[in-house]
N, C-alpha and C positions, 0 to 999 in steps of 0.2 A: 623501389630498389630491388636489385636482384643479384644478378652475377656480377660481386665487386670483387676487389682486391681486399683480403680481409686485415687489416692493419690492427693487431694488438700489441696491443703491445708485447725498530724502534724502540727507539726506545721510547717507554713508556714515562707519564709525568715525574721527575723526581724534584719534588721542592718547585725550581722557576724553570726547568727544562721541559722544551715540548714544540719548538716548531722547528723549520728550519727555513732557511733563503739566503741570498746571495747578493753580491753587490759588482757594478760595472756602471756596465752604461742602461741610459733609458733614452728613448727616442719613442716618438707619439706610434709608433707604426710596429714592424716586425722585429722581435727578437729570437735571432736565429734559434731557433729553437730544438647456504640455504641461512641465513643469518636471521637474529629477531628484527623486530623493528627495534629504532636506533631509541636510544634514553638519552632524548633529547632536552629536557632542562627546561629552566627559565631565560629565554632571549636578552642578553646582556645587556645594562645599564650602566656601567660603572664609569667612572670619567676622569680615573688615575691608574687604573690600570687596564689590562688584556686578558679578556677572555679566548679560552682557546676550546677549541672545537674537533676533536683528531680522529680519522682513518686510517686503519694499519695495514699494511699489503696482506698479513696472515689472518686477518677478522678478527684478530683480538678484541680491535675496538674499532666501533664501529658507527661514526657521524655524535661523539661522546663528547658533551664537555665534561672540560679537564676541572679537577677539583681546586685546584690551586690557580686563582688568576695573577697575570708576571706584572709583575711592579715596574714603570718606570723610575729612572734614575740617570746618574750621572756617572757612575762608578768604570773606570777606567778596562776595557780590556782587549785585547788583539784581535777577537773575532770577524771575520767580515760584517759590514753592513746590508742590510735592504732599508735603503730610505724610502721613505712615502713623506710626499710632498703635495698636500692637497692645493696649492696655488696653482700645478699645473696639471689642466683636467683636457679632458679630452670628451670621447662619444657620450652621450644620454643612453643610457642602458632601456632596452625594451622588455627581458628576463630572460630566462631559463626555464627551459621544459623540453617535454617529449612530443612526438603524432600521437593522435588518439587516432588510430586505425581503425576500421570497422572490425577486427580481428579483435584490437584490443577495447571495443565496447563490448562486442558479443561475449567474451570472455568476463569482461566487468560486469553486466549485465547477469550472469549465472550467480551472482553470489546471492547470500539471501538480502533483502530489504537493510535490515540492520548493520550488517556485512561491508554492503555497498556504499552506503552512508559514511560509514567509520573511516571506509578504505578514502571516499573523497576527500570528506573532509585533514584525513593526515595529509594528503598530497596536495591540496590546494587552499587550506584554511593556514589563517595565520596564528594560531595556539601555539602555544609549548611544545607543543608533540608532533605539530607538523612543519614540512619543506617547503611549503609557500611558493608551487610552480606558478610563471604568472605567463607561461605563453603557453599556443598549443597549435600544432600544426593539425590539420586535416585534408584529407583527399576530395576533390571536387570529382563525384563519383566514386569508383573503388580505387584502390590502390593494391600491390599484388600484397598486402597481407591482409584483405577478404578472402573470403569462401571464396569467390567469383568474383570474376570481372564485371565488370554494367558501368552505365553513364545515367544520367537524369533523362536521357531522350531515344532509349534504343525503339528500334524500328524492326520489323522484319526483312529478314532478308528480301533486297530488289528495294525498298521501297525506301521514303526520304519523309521529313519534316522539317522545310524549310521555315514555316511561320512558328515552329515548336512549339507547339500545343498539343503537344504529347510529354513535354516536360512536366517533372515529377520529380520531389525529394522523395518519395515513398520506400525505396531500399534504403535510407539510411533513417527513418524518420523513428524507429523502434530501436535504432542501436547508437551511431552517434548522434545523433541530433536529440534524442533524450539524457544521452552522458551529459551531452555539452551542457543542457539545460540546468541538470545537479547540481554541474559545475560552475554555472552560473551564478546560481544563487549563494554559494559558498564562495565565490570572488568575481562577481560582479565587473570589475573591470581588466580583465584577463584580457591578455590579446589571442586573436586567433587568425591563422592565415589560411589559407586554402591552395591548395594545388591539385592541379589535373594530371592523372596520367595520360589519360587517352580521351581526344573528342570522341561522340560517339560515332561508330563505325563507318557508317552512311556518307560522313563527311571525310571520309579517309580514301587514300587511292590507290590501298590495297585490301579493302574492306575487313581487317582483321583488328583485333584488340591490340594483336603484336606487330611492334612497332610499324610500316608508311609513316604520310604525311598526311596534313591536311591540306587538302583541297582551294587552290584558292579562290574558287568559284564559291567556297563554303565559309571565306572572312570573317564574312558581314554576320553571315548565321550565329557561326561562334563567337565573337562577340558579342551579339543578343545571346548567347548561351551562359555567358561569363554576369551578364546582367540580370538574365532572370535567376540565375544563381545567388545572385547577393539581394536582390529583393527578394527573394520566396525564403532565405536564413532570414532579413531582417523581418518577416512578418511570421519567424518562429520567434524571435525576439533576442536571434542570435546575431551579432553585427562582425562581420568579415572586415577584421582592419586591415588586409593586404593579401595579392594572390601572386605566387607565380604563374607565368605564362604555362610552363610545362615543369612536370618533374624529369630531371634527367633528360634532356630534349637531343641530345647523342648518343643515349643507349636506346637502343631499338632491340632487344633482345628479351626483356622484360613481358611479363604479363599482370596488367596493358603496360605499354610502352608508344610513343609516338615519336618520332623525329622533327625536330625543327631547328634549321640553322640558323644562324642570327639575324643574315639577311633575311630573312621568313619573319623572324620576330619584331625585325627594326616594322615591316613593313606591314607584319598585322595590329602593331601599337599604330604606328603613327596613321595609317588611314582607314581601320577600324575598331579595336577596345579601347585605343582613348577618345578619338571623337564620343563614341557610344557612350562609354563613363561620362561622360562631358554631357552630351544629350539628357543623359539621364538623371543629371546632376548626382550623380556618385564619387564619393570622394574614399572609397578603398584604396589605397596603393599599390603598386602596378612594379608587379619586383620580376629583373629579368635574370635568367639562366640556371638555377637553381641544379649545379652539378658542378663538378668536381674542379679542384684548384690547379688543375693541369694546364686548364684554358683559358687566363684571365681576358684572352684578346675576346673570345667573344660577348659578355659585357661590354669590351670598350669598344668593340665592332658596332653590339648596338646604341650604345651612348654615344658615339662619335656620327652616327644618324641628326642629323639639326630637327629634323621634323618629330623622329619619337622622343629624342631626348625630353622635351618639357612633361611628357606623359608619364615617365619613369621615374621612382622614387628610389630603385639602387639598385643591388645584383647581391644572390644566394648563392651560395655557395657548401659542396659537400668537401670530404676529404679522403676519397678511396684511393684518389691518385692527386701527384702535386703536391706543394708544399703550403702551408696554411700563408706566407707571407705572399700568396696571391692574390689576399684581401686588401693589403697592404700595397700593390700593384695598382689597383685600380682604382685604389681609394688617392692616389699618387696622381692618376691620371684626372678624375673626376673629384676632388675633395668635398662638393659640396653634396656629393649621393651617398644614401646610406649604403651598408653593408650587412648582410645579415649572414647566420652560419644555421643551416636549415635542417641539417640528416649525417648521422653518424650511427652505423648501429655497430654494437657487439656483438660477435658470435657465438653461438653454442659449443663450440671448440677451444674457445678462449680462457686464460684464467683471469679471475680476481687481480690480481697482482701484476698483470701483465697491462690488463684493461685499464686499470686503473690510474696507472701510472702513464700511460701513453695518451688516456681520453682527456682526463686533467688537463693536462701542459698542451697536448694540442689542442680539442675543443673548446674546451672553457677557459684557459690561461692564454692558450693562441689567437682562439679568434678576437679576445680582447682585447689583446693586444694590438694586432692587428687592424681593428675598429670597428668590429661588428657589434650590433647594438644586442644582439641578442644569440642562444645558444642553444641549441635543439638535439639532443640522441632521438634516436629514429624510434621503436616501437614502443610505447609505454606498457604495453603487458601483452602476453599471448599464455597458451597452455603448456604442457607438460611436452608435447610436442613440437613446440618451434610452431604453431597454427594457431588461429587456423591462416592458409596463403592459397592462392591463387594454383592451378596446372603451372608450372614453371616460376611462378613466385621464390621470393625467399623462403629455404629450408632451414635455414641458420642463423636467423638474425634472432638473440635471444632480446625478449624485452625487458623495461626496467624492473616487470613483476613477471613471477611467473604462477598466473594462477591454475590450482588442479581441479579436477573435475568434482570432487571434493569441497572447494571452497577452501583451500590453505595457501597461505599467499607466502611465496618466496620475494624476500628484498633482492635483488642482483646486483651488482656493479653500476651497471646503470643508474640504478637509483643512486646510490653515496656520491656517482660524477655528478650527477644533476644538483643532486643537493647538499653538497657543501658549496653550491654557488646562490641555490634559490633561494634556501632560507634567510640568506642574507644581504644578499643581494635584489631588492624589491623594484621593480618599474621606478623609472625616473631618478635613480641613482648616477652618478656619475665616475667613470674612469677618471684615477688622477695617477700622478706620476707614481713609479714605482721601479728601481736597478736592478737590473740581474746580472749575475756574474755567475761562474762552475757551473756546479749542477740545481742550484736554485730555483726554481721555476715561480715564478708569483703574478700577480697582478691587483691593481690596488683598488678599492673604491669610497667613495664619499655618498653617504645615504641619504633618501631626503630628509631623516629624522636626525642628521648630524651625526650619524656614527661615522666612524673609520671601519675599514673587512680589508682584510690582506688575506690572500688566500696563496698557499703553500704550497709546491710537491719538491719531493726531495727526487728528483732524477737519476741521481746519483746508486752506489753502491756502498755507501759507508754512512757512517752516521757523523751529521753536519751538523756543527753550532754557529750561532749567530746570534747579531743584535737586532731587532726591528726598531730603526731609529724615526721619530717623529718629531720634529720642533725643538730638536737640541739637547732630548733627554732621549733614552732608550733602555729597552730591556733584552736580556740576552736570555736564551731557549735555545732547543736542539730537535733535529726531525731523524728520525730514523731511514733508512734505505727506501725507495718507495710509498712512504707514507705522506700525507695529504694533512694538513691543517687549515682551516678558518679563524683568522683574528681578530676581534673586533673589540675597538673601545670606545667612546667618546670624543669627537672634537676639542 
């Protein structure tokens, strides 16, 4: 990611008051739509009433349960509703999380031993005290928040590597590919996807990092390039559940960047990366488009291909341009492909309050809605500087941390969007029904451990009360202007 469009965008508990949402209509698809770390509690159990979990646009508070959990009942009153109705469900959730850039290992990587440990384990252990991300984007090769651009197979100039035996994880093998490993072992079955900015050079037919094309004299190669990339992860002991073809495959202005139109992509799945996947008996998932919701036809350009189709497991999608119900488009078109929502970052210009309130409802409540199994903000930490990036990289994508050269780790915005969805929402959870109406914003889910999570944003400019009705009883609570709630209770 590089030069985008930058899109940014209570009352406190009294007694039973503390969330807020809205009632209308529900349809399976689009509704128009330096802090401490958080004093996050014990993961609720209760199975008569509602724990509440709250974010306030001014950091008052911050991913805090509420002290008081809301009783269900019967007790009459005018409020609007948000129903949740788990009889009707909808996508299998994959999670929530961030990229681990080579910017944001190198960075992760400077803390001390001890440091680094604590920081994973809050972000990806399932304790008390941690957000429980359970997905993780990474870049096949650099992405423009490394130091430098590279691929696994650079060559010198003039010269080629057709049989690629000059492939090499070695530039990422001391930065992310030891993250991932930590991370590994602190949650084991994490998804992780891969995306390329740029094949390597050689195979391009402007011979630059920045943006051309690939070559299609060079298919076959890159394909074998996409393979020996997930056997040389899986004999780190890293397993690649899915890749895009390109990241941003119509911006050409990035460093790296490549260009590939759809036709290009129909035509490098269906008569080289998935035969090869196939060859090789690889079953990674094969996601096409991975940019913005402007363009939902190129997805259905290459879905609508008979040949690549059986290769293709769905279409990613960013949100710098377009409206998030262009997941919802193609999921229309194609219902039985997945959908995933891959890259959002915030910027160093942005506020708290602005972020918040826009990444919520669009990212995390949008793309749920909409039917994306999973939900991704783009850098999970960089420095003091917005780095480390690339010669024309992004300057300004702030990440979920901001770690200093020091070793002092800032929570950002990022972090509270990400995880007032992750902690609660774990792998193989289920969308189920859930109304919005006004400024409400929500979206519902059912756990595999049988919980209920209704998750909040007050869109609005005032402070809003409501019922959250479930099974014919309910409890009424109220969200302040901008503020963010998590609700969860028992089956």
């Amino acid at each position: 990611m590089n030069t985008k469009n930058i899109l940014i965008a209570a009352s406190f508990a009294i007694g039973l008051l503390l969330v807020h949402c809205s009632s209308s209509t529900d349809d399976g698809g689009s509704d128009s739509p330096t802090p401490n770390p958080p004093n996050t509690g014990t993961p609720p159990t209760v199975s008569e009433s509602v724990d509440v979990w709250l974010t306030k646009p001014d950091k008052s508070v911050l991913l805090t349960k509420q002290a008081n959990a809301l009783p269900f009942g019967t007790n009459p009153n005018n409020y609007p509703n948000i129903e949740v109705n788990p009889s009707l469900t909808y996508q299998t959730i994959d999670g929530f999380g961030f990229t681990l850039t080579g910017g944001s290992a190198e960075v992760i990587n400077q803390l001390s031993t001890g440091d680094r440990n604590e920081l994973l384990q809050e972000l990806f252990g399932t304790s008390e005290n941690d957000i429980s991300i359970s997905y993780v984007r990474v870049s096949i090769g650099a992405s423009d928040l490394n130091a430098g651009p590279f691929t696994y197979d650079d060559m010198p100039d003039g010269e080629t590597d057709e049989s690629l035996d000059n492939f090499s994880l070695d530039q990422d093998r001391e930065g992310v590919i030891t993250v991932l490993k930590e991370i590994l072992e602190i949650s084991p079955n994490i998804k992780i996807l891969g995306s390329p900015w740029s094949a390597p050079v050689w195979m391009k037919d402007n011979g630059s990092f920045v943006g051309g094309s690939l070559k299609p004299e060079y298919y076959g190669v890159y394909a074998q390039y996409f393979v020996k990339y997930i056997q040389a992860m899986e004999a780190e002991g890293i397993t690649i559940d899915a890749i895009t073809i390109q990241n941003e495959p119509m911006h050409d202005g990035n460093n790296p960047s490549m260009v590939m139109t759809a036709e290009e992509q129909a035509e490098f799945i269906k008569n080289h990366l998935g035969p090869a996947f196939e060859e090789a008996n690889i079953s990674t998932k094969i996601i096409v488009w991975d940019h913005n919701c402007d363009n939902p036809q190129y997805p259905i350009t290459v879905l609508s291909d008979p040949d690549a189709y059986p290769y293709v497991d769905g279409s990613a999608f960013h949100l710098y341009n377009g409206d998030i119900s262009a997941l919802s488009t193609v999921h229309n078109s194609f219902p039985e492909k997945n959908l995933y929502f891959t890259e959002q970052y915030t910027s160093s210009n942005g506020s708290f309050d602005g972020d918040l309130k826009w990444h919520v409802k669009n990212v995390i409540i949008g793309s749920m809605r909409n039917w994306s199994r999973n939900a991704l903000e783009w850098n999970l930490a960089n420095d003091e500087s917005f780095g480390p990036h690339t010669d024309g990289g992004c300057s300004i994508c702030k990440g979920g941390l901001t770690i200093s050269s020091g070793g002092n780790i800032t929570r950002n915005v990022g972090y509270y969007i990400v995880a007032h969805a992750s902690k609660f929402v774990p792998q193989g959870s289920t969308r189920i029904s859930s109304n919005i109406s006004g400024n409400l914003q929500n979206v519902a889910f059912k756990t595999p451990d049988d919980n209920i999570v209704l998750l909040v944003e007050n869109d609005g400019d005032a402070l809003e009360s409501f019922n959250i009705k479930y099974k014919n009883e309910w409890t009424s609570t109220s969200l302040s202007p901008g503020a963010v709630a998590t609700y969860i209770w028992k089956q």
